[in-house]
TORMARVEX-555385 format. One line per 5 residues: number of its first residue (from 1); for each residue x, y, z of C-alpha. Coordinates in steps of 0.05 Angstrom, whole numbers, plus 5000, padded with zeros to 4 digits. Layout:
<recs>
NUM	X/Y/Z  ...
</recs>
This chain:
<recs>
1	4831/2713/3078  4811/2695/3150  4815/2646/3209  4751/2598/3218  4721/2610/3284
6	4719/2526/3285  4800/2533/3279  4805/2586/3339  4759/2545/3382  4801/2480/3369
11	4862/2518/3403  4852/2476/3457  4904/2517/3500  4868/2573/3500  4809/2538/3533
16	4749/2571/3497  4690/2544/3500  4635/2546/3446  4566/2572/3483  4524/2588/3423
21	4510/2606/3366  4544/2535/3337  4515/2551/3256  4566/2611/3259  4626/2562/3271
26	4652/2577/3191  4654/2650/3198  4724/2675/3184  4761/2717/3230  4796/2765/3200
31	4809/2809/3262  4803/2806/3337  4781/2873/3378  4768/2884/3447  4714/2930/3467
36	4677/2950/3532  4630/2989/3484  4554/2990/3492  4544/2985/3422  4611/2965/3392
41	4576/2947/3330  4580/3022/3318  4651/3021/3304  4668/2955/3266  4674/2936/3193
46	4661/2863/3198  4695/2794/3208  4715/2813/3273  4713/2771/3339  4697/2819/3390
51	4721/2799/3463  4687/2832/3525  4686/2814/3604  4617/2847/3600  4629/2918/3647
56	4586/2950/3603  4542/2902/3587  4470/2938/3586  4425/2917/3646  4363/2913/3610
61	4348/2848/3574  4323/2878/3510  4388/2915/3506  4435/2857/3515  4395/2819/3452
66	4401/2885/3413  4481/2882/3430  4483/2814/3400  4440/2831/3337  4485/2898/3324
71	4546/2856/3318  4517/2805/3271  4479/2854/3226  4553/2897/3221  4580/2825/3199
76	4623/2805/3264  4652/2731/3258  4643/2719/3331  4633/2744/3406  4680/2724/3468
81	4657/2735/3528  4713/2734/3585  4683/2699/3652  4711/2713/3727  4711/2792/3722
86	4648/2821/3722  4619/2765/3701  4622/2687/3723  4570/2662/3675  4551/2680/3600
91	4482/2722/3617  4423/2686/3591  4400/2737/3535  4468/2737/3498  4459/2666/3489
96	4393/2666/3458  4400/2722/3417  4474/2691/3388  4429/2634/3374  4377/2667/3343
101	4426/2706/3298  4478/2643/3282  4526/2685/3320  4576/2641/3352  4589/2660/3424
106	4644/2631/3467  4677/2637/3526  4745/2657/3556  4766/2630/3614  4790/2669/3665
111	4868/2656/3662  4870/2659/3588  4892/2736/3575  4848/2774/3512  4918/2779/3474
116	4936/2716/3475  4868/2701/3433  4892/2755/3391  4961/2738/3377  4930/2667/3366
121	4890/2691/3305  4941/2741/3285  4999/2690/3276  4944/2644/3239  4934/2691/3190
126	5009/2708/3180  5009/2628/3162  4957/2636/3120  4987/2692/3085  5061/2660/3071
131	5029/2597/3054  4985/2634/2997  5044/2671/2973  5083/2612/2968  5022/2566/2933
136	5027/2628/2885  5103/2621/2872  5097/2545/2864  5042/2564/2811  5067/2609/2772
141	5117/2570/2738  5067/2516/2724  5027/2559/2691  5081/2584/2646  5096/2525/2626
146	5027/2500/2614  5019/2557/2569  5085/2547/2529  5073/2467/2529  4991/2471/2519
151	4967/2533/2504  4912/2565/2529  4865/2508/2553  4929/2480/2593  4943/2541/2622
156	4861/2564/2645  4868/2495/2681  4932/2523/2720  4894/2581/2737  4832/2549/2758
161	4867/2489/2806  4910/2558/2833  4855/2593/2854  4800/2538/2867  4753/2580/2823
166	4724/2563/2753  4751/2600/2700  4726/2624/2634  4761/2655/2573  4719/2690/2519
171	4740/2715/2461  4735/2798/2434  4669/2790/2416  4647/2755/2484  4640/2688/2453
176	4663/2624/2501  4731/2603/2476  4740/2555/2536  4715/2532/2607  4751/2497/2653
181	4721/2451/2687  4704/2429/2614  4630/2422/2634  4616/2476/2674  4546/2499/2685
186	4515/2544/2633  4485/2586/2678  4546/2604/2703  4581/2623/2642  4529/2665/2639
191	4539/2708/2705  4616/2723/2675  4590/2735/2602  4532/2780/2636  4584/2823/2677
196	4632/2824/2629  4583/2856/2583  4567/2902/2627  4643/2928/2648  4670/2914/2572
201	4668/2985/2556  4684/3022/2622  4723/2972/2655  4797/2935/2649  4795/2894/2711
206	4732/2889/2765  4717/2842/2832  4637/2824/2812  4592/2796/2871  4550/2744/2824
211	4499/2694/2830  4549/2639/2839  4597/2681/2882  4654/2723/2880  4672/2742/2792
216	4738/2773/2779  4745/2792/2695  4791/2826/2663  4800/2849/2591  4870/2817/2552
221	4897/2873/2522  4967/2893/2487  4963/2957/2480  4905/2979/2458  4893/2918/2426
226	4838/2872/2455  4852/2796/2452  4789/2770/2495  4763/2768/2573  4780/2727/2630
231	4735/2709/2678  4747/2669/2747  4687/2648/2790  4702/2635/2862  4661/2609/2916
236	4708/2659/2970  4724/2730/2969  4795/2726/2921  4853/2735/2965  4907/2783/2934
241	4945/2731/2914  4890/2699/2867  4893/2761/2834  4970/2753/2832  4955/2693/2800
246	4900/2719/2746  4943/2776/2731  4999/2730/2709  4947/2683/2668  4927/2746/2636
251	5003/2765/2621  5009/2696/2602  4956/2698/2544  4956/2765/2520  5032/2736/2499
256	5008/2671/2467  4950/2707/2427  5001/2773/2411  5058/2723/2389  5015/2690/2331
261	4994/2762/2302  5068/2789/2300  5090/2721/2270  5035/2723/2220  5039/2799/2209
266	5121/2788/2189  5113/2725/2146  5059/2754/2110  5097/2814/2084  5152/2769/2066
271	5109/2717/2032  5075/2779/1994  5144/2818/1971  5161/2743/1951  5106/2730/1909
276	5112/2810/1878  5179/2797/1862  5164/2731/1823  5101/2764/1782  5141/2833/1769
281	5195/2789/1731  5235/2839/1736  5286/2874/1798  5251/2923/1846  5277/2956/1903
286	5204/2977/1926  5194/2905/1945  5253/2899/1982  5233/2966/2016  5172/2933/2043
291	5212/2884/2081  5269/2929/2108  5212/2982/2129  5204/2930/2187  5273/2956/2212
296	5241/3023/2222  5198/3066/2282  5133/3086/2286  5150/3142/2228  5184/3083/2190
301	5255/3105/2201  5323/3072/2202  5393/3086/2231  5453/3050/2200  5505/3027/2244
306	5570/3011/2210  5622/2969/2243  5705/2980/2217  5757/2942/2238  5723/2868/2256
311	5766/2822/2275  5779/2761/2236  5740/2715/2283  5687/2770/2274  5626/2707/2284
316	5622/2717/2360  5612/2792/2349  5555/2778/2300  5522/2735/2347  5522/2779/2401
321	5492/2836/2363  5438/2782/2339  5430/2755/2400  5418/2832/2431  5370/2863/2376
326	5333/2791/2387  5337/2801/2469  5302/2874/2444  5244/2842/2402  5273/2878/2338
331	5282/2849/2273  5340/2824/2256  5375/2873/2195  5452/2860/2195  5506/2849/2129
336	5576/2831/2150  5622/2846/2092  5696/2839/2092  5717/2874/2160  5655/2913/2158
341	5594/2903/2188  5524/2937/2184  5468/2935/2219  5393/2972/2220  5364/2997/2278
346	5300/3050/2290  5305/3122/2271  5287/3129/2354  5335/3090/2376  5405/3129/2424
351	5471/3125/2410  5461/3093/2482  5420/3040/2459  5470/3020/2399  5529/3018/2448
356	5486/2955/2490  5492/2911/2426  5560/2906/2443  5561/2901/2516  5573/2822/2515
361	5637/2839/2474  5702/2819/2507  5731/2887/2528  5798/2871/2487  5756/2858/2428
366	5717/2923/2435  5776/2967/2442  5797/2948/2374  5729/2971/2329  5701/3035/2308
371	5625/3040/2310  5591/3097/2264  5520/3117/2278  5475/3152/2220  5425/3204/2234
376	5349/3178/2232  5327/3171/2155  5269/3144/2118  5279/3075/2086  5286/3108/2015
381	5344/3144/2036  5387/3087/2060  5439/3096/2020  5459/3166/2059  5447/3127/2120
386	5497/3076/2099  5553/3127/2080  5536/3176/2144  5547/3117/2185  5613/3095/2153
391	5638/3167/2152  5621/3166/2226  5653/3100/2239  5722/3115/2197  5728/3182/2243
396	5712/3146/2307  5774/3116/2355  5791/3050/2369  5740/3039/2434  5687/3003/2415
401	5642/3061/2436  5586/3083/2373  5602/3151/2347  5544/3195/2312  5552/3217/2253
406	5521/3295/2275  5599/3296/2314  5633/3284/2259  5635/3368/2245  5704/3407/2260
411	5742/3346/2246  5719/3302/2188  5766/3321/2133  5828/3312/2180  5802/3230/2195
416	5798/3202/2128  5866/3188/2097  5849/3224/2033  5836/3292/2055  5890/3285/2107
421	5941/3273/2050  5912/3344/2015  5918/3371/2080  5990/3360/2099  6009/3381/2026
426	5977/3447/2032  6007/3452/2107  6074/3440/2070  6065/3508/2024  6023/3539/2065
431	6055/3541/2132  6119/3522/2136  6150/3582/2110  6114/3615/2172  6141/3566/2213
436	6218/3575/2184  6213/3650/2193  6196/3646/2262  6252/3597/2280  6307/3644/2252
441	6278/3710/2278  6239/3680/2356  6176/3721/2329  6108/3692/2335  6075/3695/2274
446	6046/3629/2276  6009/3640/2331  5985/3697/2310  5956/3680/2245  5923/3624/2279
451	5891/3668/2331  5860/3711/2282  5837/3655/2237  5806/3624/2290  5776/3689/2314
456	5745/3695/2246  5786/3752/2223  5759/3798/2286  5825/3843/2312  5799/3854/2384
461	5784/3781/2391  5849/3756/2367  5900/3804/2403  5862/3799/2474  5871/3717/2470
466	5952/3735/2457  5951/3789/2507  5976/3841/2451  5958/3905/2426  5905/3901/2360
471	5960/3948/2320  6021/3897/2344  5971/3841/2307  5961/3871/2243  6030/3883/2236
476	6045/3815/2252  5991/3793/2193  6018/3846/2149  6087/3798/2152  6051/3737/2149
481	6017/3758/2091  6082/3777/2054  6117/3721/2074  6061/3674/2046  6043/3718/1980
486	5973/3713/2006  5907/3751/2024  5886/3731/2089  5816/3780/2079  5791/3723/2035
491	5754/3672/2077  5767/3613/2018  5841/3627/2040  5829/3636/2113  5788/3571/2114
496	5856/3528/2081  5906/3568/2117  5862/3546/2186  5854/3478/2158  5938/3466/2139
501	5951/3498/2214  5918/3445/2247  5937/3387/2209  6007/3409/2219  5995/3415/2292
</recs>
């Protein structure tokens, strides 16, 4: 992207005035320097206008044409030559070599400062810069919704207006899917289908000088799967934002040629475990399998999620979790049954990602359920899943937050109602005899058993967490033992004894 050096010479308050050189008037500027160099060629990259009052402008005649012929072979938009200093005409050779090269010389007047030329072009091309970015952001919609109203042909038209280039789309096999214009010349269809042969293999994206100008193609990939090549022609070097604006077409497509496949993929294996079902004449789970399996990762497995405790306007819940895994391009897997409610996710998926289902929850509402999370199992084995999960989910509090099922150990018989009942029977035998003793006599025997239960039976472990002697213990255990009429060196009686303690407590 540059300034014209017609625009710059139009700034009529800057008072230039064109000298030479006239066929060099489109040249873009895309940077003004000021050298007193001899050769300043030396040290530019091109599309420069290069002022100079001439100091060290070489005496010899030859040398001033090759100073003009430098800065047009190193691709210099223009020369200013500032008048009044050393200088109070343009000196004869600059002007015929300018002309001779289509150089366009001009000249600054005296009272107009070098850095006022250069804030003139700078400022330009800060216009020029906003106004691409915004022609981009004005775009961009339009193309989306040429491509979601039209398809592809609507939306290569977008693209092409955008960036004032021709655009062609090919297909994997480098075929022409579509042109826009409509009719544009074969020959240069060709010069995109020629480079894009060429960079298929090596390349995803490449800037191309062609016979027709400036090709930009890039590959339309998901993945690593390969949906065709775009091509854009332009009569211009492509400014970044035409790239912007390519880059989104791609986006753009690879989506509308992606969409169809997953569409077609999923109704196919529906339509075909449809069609098995009606020629087995008979039930089987394998074909349901094949339809669930699109629950699953990569290694086609499933977590269950199990929901207790839905309210009985439990709809607005559902929808939310629908409306989530949908948000996360999953399939959809969910049974709401009574006040329970299960749903499949991937065997990769967090405990993390299972708790953002239900961030649209009212917080009320949340507080109430209890979430259970399985541990990652193949489709085959989704009954475990199931009853991992709803063990997970009947152990869980009432906070809406998912609970795995791998937590569940240390504390799983004391949540479900049944064991809890066994429990608190056996803690009625078991220990409150211990508990009675201890109330009429002030000794700690309770403690102490429970100490060295859950110290696994080791003495030196159990009487340095009481701060006792390991012969005060045992003697201690001895009287727990005859109060109870039990042998605490059995670990089957440890384990209950353990168990009845802390359901009591």
């Amino acid at each position: 992207m540059g300034v014209p050096v017609r625009w710059l010479l139009g700034r009529r308050e800057l008072g230039l005035q064109r000298i030479a050189g006239g066929a060099g008037d489109d040249a873009e500027i895309t940077f003004v320097v000021t050298s007193e160099l001899q050769r300043p060629g030396e040290w530019l990259s091109g599309g420069e206008a290069v002022l100079t009052t001439g100091i060290a402008l070489p005496p010899d005649p030859d040398d001033r044409r090759r100073y003009v012929a430098e800065l047009a072979e190193c691709g210099a938009a223009a020369l200013g030559f500032g008048l009044g200093l050393k200088h109070d005409d343009v000196p004869a050779e600059l002007i015929e070599a300018s002309d001779e090269h289509n150089l366009t010389l001009f000249a600054v007047p005296l009272p107009t400062p070098f850095v006022a030329v250069a804030k003139t072009v700078t400022d330009r091309l800060a216009e020029l810069q906003y106004e691409a970015v915004l022609l981009a952001s004005r775009a961009q919609p339009r193309m989306t919704r040429a491509a979601v109203s039209g398809g592809a042909s609507a939306l290569i038209k977008e693209l092409s207006v955008a960036c004032a280039g021709a655009v062609v789309l090919l297909d994997t096999q480098i075929r022409v899917v579509d042109t826009y214009p409509a009719d544009l010349a074969d020959d240069v269809v060709g010069s995109v289908i020629d480079l894009v042969t060429r960079d298929a293999s090596s390349a995803v994206s490449s800037v191309s000088a062609g016979p027709f100008g400036m090709v930009v193609t890039q590959s339309i990939r998901v993945d690593k799967r390969g949906h065709g090549h775009l091509g854009v022609v332009f009569a211009h070097e492509p400014r970044p934002t035409d790239q912007v604006l390519i880059g989104h077409a791609n986006s753009l497509l690879a989506l509308d040629f992606e969409k169809p496949r997953r569409l077609h993929v999923q109704q196919n294996r529906i339509h075909s475990a449809a069609l098995r079902i009606l020629l087995s004449g008979e039930a089987d789970l394998g074909m349901a399998r094949d339809v669930v399996i699109a629950a699953g990762d990569q290694r086609d497995e499933i977590r269950v999620l199990t929901v207790l405790d839905l309210p009985s306007a439990s709809g607005a819940i559902v929808r939310i979790v629908d409306d989530a895994l949908a948000a996360a391009t999953r399939p959809v897997f969910l049974v709401e049954d009574d006040d329970r409610l299960l749903v499949l996710l991937r065997g990769s998926d967090t405990v993390e990602f299972a708790d953002r289902l239900f961030e649209g929850v009212s917080p009320p509402q949340r507080r109430g359920l209890r979430i259970g999370l399985s541990a990652a199992h193949r489709v085959d084995d989704l009954a475990i899943a199931v009853e991992q999960s709803r063990m997970a989910a009947a152990s869980a509090e009432r906070r809406g937050r998912c609970e795995e099922s791998t937590a569940l150990a240390g504390r799983a018989l004391l949540s479900f109602p049944e064991s809890r009942r066994v429990l608190d029977g056996l803690a009625e035998i078991l220990v409150a005899p211990v508990v009675d003793h201890d109330a009429r006599n002030g000794t700690e025997l309770l403690a102490s058993v429970r100490a060295y239960l859950e110290a696994n039976g080791q003495w030196e472990a159990a009487a340095a967490s009481l701060g006792v002697h390991r012969h005060t213990l045992r003697g201690r255990i001895a009287r727990a033992e005859e109060i109870l009429g039990c042998d605490l060196s059995i670990a089957r009686v440890r384990a209950e004894l353990l168990l009845a303690i802390i359901a009591r407590s």
